[in-house]
N, C-alpha and C positions, 0 to 999 in steps of 0.2 A: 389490512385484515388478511390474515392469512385460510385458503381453503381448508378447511379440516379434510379432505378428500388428497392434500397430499400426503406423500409414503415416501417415509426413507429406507434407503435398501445399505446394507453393508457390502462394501467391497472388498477386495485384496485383488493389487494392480499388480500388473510389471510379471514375466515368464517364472519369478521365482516365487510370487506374491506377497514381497517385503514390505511394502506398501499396502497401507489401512486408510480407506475412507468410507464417506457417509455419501451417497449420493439423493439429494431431493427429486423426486419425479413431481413433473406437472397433473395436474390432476387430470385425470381419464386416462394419463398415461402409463399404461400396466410395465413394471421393470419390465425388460428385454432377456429373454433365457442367456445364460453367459455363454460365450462361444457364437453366439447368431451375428451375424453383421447383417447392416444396413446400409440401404442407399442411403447418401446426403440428401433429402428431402424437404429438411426443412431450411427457413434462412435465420430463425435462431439463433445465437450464438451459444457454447455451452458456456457454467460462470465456471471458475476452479479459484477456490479461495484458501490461501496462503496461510501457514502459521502466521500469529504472531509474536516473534522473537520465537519463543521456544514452549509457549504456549499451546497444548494441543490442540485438537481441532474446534472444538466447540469456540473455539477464540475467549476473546477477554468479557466476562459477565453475559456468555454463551451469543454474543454478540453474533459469530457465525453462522451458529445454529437457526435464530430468527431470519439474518440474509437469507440464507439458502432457503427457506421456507415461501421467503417472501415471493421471491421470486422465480419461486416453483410453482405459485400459486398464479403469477402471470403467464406460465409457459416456460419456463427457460429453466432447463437442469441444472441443477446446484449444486458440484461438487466441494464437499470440505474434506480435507487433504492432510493428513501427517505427513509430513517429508523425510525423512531414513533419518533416526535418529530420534524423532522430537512422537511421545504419545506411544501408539502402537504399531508406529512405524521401524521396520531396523533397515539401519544402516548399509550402505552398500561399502563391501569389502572393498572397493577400486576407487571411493571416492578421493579425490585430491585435497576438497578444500568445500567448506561449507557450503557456499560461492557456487560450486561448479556442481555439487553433488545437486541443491538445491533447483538447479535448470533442470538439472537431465532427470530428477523423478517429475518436476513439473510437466516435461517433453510426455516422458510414459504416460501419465492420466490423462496427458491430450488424446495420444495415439489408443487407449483404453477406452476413452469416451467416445471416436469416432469410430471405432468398432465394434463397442458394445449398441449403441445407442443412435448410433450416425451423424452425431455433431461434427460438425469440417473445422468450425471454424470457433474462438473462446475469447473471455473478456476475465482479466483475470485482478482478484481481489486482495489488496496486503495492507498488514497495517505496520510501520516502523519497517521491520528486517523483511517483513510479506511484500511491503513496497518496494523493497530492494529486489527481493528477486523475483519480484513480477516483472520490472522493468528489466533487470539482465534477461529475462524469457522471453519477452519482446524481441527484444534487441537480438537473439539468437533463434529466434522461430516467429513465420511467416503465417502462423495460422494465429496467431494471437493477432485479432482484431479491434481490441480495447484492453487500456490499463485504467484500474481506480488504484492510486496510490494515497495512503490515509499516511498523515503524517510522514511524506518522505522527508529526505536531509534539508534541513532549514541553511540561511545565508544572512546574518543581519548587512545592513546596507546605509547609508549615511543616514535618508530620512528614517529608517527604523530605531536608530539608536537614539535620535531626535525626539522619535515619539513613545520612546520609553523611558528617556530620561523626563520629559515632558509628564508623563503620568507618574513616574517615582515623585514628582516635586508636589505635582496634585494631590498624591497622597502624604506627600511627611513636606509638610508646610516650617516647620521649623527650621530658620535658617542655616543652623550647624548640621544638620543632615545632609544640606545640600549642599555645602560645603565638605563636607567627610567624605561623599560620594564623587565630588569633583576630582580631589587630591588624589583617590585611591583610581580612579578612571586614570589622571597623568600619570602616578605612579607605575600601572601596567600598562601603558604605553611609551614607558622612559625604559621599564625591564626589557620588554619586547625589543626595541628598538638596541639599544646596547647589547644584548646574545646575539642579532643579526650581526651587528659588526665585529664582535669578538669571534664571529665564525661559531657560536655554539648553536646547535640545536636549542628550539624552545622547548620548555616544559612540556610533555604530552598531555592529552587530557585523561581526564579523569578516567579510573577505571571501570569499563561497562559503556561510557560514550560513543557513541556513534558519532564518527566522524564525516562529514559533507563530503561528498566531490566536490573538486574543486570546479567555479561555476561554468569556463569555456569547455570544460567536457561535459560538464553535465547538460548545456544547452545543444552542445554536439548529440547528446541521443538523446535527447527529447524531439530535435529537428532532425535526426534520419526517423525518428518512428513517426513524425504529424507528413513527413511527406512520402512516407509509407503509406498513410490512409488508417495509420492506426488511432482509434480514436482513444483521447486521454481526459483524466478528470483524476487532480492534483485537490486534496483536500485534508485542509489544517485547521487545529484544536487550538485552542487558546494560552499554547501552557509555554510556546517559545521565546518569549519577550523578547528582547530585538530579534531574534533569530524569524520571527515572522510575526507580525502583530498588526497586521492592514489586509484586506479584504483582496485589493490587487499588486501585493507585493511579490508574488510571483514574477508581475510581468515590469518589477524595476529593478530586479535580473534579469529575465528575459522580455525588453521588450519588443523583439520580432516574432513574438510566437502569441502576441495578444490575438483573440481570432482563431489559433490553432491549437488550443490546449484548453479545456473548460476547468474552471476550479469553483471553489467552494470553501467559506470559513468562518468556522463555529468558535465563535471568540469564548463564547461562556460552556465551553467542553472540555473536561481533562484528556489525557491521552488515551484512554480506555473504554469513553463515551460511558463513564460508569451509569449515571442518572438515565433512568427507564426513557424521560421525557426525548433528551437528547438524544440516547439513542435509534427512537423511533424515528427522530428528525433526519438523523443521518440514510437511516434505509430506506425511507421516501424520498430522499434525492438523487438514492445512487440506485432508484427504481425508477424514477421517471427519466434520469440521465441514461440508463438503459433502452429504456423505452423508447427513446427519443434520438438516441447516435445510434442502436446498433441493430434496432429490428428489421 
């Protein structure tokens, strides 16, 4: 239940104010006159929640909009974010690369929010391209003290492809089905394997895909940020079929970081938490998961 006693204030960040967001205040908490600094006072963290993909800020079925509410309503200021480019955010003339552009406005609403408001320290929220560069902001800034990454880069893995061949067969019981799905499984495992030898590149994927890291770097900074003390919660929707379709397949990738990384997975969720129900499920987890690593 969100306070009706919270208030969102409009922003414009950054020395040139290129940068548009929304910030939720806690309730009793009157905005802060712009230009006033603050001690760090409190141990709070502030939240700053990430486009996603290219989605403005309200996020996908204003999904953001309720976050930030929610847990404005427990104390924690909620900033939702256009990043230069995306909404009513522009562009920074020096940006190199989406990638890099996307840290350094992240970096500014840090440094915005611990001056405006006196937040030191942030837990920051993405969903798909938001998870991505929550975790490059991590991994490049020392005041981020939690990531929820919703739907980062999936990996299918021996038993995943086991248990989704497993359920195709549950559902198409007809023996020529599983037989047609067999051949065409060797079939791109005979193409694959013949471009490696002929020295060709393979096919790229489709266009618009996001592509994985591959998984020894990616376990590489997931374990410099858990032994940073940054706290994480990895959390997957139902729509990746091998690519993630078990509650703990995270950790048969990584299984040294079971114990240091919390997750979470909504098997009966699309990528957009469309259904009202589900989406309230997701922002009571990633409100007690707050509540509970970062207070």
């Amino acid at each position: 239940m969100v306070d009706p006693s919270v208030r969102d204030e409009v922003l414009t960040l950054g020395e040139d104010g290129r940068l548009v967001a929304i910030v939720s205040h806690p309730s009793g908490d009157p905005p802060v006159a712009h230009g006033t600094t603050l001690s760090p006072g409190t141990t709070a963290p502030g939240l700053i929640i990430l486009n996603a993909g290219v989605l403005h800020r309200v996020g996908p079925h204003r999904l953001h909009v309720v976050l930030a509410r929610r847990l404005a309503s427990e104390g924690i200021s909620g900033l939702r974010l256009d990043l230069g480019g995306i909404g009513d955010s522009t562009a920074s003339p020096d940006a190199t690369s989406f990638r890099d552009s996307a840290v350094a406005d992240t970096r500014i609403a840090m440094t915005e929010m611990t001056r405006r408001f006196g937040v030191s320290r942030f837990v920051l929220f993405g969903i798909c391209a938001g998870a991505d560069n929550a975790l490059a902001t991590a991994l490049a800034d020392d005041r981020v003290a939690g990531i929820i990454l919703v739907d980062p880069p999936t990996h299918p893995t021996r038993r995943s492809r086991l248990r989704s061949w497993y359920t195709r067969i549950a559902k198409r019981r007809r023996p020529q089905d599983v037989v047609r799905r067999g051949l065409n499984a060797v079939q791109r495992r005979l193409q694959s394997a013949i471009a490696q030898l002929a020295g060709r590149p393979e096919a790229p994927p489709p266009s618009g895909k996001r592509e994985a890291p591959p998984l020894p770097a990616y376990c590489d900074q997931l374990t410099r940020l858990a032994d940073r003390g940054v706290r994480i919660l990895a959390i997957f929707s139902g729509i990746h079929g091998a690519g993630y379709n078990h509650p703990d397949q995270l950790f048969e990738w990584f299984p040294a970081l079971r114990g240091r990384i919390d997750h979470a997975y909504f098997a009966h969720a699309n990528h957009t938490f469309t259904e009202l129900s589900v989406q309230a499920e997701l922002v009571d987890t990633v409100t007690r998961w707050v509540a509970n690593r970062l207070r």
